[in-house]
N, C-alpha and C positions, 0 to 999 in steps of 0.2 A: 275200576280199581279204587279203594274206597286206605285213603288217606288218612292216618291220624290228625285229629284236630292238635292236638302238642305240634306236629310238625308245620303247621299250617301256622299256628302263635310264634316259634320258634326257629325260623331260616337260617340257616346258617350268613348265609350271603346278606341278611338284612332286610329282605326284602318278603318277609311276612305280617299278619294279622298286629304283631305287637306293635313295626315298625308303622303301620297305617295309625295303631292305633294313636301312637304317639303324636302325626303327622296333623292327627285330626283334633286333640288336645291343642296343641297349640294354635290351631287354628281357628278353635273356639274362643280361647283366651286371648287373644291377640283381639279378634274380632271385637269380643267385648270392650278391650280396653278403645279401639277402635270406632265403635259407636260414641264413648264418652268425647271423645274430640271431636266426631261429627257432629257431635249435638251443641258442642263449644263454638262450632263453624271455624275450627281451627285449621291453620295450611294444610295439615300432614291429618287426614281423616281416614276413616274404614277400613277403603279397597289400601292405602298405605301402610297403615300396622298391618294388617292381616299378611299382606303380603311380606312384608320386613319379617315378621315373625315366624312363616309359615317358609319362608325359603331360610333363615336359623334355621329352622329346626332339620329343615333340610342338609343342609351344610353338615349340621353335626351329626347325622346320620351316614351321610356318605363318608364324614371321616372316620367312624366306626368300623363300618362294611364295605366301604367301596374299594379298599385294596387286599381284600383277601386272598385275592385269585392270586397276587404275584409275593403273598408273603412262603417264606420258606429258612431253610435253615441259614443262609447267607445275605436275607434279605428282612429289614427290621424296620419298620414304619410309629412312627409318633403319632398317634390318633390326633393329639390336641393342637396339631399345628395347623387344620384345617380351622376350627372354632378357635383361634388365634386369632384369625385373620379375619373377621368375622369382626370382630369388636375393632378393628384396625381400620376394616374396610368401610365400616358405617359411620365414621367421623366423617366423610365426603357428605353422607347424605343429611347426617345433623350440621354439618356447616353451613348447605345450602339453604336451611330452615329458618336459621340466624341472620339476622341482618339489622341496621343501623341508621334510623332516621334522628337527623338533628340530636345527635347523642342519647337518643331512648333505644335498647337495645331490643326487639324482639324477637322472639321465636325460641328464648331459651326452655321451657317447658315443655312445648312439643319436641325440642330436638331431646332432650333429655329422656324424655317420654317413649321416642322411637328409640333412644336405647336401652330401655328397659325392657322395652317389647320384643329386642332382639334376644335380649339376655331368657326373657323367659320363652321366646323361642329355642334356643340354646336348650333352655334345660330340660322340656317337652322331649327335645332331639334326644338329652344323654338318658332320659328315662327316668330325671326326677321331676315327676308329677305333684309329688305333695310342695315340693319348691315354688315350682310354675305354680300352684294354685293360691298358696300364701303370697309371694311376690304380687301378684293378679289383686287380691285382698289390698294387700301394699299399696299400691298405685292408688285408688279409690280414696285409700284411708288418707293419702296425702292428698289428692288436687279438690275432695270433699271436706272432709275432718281438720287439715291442716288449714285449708281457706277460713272455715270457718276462725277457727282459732285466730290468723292474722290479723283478722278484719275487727277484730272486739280487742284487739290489744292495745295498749295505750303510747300514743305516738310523744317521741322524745320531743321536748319545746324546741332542742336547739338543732334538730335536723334540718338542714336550709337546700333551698334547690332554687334553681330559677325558672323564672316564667315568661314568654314571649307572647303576647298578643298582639294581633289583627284586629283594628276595629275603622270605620266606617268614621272619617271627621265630620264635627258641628255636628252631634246629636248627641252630646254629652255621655259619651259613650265610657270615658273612662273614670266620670263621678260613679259610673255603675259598677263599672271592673275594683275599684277600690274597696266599693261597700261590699260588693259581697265576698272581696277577701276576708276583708275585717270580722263580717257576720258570721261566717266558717273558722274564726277562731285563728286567722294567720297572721302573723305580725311581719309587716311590709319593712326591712332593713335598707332599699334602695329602689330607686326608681330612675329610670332613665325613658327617655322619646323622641321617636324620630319622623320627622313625614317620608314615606316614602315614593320617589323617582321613579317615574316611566322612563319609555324611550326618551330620548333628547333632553333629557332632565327636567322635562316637565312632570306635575305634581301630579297623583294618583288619585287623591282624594282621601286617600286611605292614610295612618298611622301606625306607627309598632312600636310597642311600650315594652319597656323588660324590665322587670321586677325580683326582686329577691326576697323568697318567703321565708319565714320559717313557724313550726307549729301547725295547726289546724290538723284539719281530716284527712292530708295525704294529695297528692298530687293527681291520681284519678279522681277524686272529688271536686277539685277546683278546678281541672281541666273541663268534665261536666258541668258543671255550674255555671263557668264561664262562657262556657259555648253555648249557652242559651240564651246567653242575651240579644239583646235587639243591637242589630248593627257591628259585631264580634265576628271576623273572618276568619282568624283562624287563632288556635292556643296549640302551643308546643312549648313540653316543660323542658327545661336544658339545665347546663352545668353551673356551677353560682361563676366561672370567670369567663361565662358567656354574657353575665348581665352589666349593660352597660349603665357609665354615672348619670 
């Protein structure tokens, strides 16, 4: 028995040619977006968007089609309450992306990022493809175009942050932390330092200096810079009322 291709495209139930084809759009697009974080070695890579994206679009299909068998003249279904929940339901998983060390927040881009991938999951599902495709463009145009843009703009003198170093005592390690603030263009507002305590309150050998910057290249630049030196254990930038006098 030799079936029309239109019926083959066109299921009633949802469950034809079109619905694959959508299925498989977003699973391209997601993909993609999904290699650019794998290649970033970011938490949330690949098999993540793909997936995130690829069960959207899922979701919004089955709110399409999946209750048509019980619709009827007494019975009245809201398609969108399923892709409602959908954008409700993925703040668990962009929350668990986020997290919080020594007051530097990260993971806000990739969690962001996975909800974009949901969203153009979503619209794969409702069958706007030209959406999904621009959106897809979107993404790129921001974490490539937009970075570039950040990085060559010109940072305010009076934006101040602070800075905690780890360094190694008696190896003049913080004649070195100072110059190459200076040399990166940041102007030093406060200094404080402390030796820090082992077990039993014996001494460690070690020291922690906090600083308050403001000006220069930016806080990834002087956290690099400074962690190159000889005898720097560890750099972590913080809040300017975490830097002590």
């Amino acid at each position: 028995m030799n079936v029309p291709m239109l019926a083959l495209v066109s299921v009633p139930n949802g469950q034809g040619l079109k619905q694959i084809g959508e299925l498989g759009l977003a699973f391209g697009l997601c993909a993609l977006i999904g290699l650019e974080r794998e290649w970033r070695m970011k938490s949330a890579g690949l098999r993540t968007h793909t997936l995130v994206g690829f069960g959207a679009a899922l979701f919004v299909i089955v709110s399409k089609y999946g209750f048509t068998d019980v619709l009827g003249p007494h019975v009245t279904l809201d398609p969108s309450r399923v892709a409602a929940q959908v954008v409700s339901g993925l703040g668990f998983i962009g929350g668990g992306l986020i997290f919080v060390r020594r007051d530097a927040v990260r993971g806000l881009t990739t969690a962001a990022t996975l909800w974009l991938d949901a969203a153009i999951g979503m619209a794969c599902g409702a069958g706007l493809a030209i959406l999904a495709l621009f959106a897809t463009a979107v993404h790129f145009l921001v974490v490539f175009g937009l970075r570039w843009v950040s990085d060559r703009m010109p940072r305010s003198s009076r934006l101040g942050f602070g800075l905690r170093v780890v360094y190694e005592d008696g190896r003049g390690v913080l004649r070195d932390v100072l110059a190459r603030c200076t040399d990166l263009g940041f102007t030093i507002e406060r200094i404080g330092a402390e030796r820090i305590e082992g077990t039993g309150g014996h001494p460690t050998g070690d020291v922690e200096v906090r600083l308050e910057l403001y000006g220069g290249a930016g806080r990834e630049a002087i956290a690099g810079a400074l962690g190159d030196l000889q005898g720097v254990r560890e750099v972590v930038a913080t809040g300017l009322a975490d830097v002590g006098d």
